[in-house]
N, C-alpha and C positions, 0 to 999 in steps of 0.2 A: 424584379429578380426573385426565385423563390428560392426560400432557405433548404438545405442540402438534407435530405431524408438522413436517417438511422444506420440505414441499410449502403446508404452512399459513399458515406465517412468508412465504415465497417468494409468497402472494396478498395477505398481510396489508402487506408491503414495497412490492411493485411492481406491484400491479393496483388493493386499494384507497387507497393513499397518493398524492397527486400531486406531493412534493416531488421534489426531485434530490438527493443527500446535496454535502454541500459538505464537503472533507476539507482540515484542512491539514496541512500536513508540513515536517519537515524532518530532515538528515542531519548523521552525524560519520562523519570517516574516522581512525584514529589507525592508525599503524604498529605491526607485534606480529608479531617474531619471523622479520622480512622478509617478512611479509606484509600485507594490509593490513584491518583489521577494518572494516567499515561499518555504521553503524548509523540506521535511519530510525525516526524515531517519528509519528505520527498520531493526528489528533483527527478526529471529524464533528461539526461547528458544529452543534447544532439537531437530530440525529438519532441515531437505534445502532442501524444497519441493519448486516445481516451483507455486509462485503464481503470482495471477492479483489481486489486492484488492484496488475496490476505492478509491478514496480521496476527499473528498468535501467541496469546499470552498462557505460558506453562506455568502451572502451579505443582504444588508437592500430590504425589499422590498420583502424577499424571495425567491427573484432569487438565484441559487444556479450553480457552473461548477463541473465537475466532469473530474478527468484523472487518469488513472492507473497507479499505484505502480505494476513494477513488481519487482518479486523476483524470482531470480534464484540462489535459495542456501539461505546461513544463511541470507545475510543481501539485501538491495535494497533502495535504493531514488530516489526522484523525486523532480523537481523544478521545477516550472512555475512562470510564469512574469503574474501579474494579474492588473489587469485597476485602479482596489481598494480596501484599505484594508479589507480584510473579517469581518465579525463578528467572524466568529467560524469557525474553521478546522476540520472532523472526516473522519474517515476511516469505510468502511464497514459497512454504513448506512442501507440499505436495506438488508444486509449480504448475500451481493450478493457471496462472496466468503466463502468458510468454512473454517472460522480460529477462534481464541478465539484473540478476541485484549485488548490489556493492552496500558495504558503509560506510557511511559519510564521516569526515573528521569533525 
């Protein structure tokens, strides 16, 4: 049996499914070494659809970095080492990905 192309999973997700993935999230910031480590974790309530969905960490100033949460299947994290600590954490600012986001308790 051969394994299911890119392209196959990509019709089987979003052409013939008609859900929205609902994902919830949430973060930790701990300090480490004058830096600040963050760390997001994610679930999709009801789905394990392959996603990409930003993460944005706002600093003062306005400046803002941005790195991808993927997910492949129910849940996914991500951690980055940041310079300083953020203002504020959000995912899927520009909704650049199709999902419905919540935060997790």
């Amino acid at each position: 049996m051969c394994e299911r192309s890119g392209l196959s999973r990509f019709w089987d997700q979003w052409i013939y499914r008609t859900e929205i993935p609902v994902v919830w999230w949430k973060h930790e910031l701990a300090e480490k070494d004058g830096k600040w480590l963050l760390r997001v974790n994610a679930s999709q309530d009801g789905t394990s659809f392959k996603l990409w969905i930003p993460v944005y960490a706002h600093f003062s100033g306005g400046r803002t970095l941005a790195r991808p949460l993927v997910m492949d299947g129910p849940s996914g994290s991500l951690q980055i080492l940041l310079p300083e600590k953020p203002e504020s954490v959000s995912l899927n600012d520009g909704w650049e990905s199709l999902v419905r986001v919540g935060l997790a308790e």
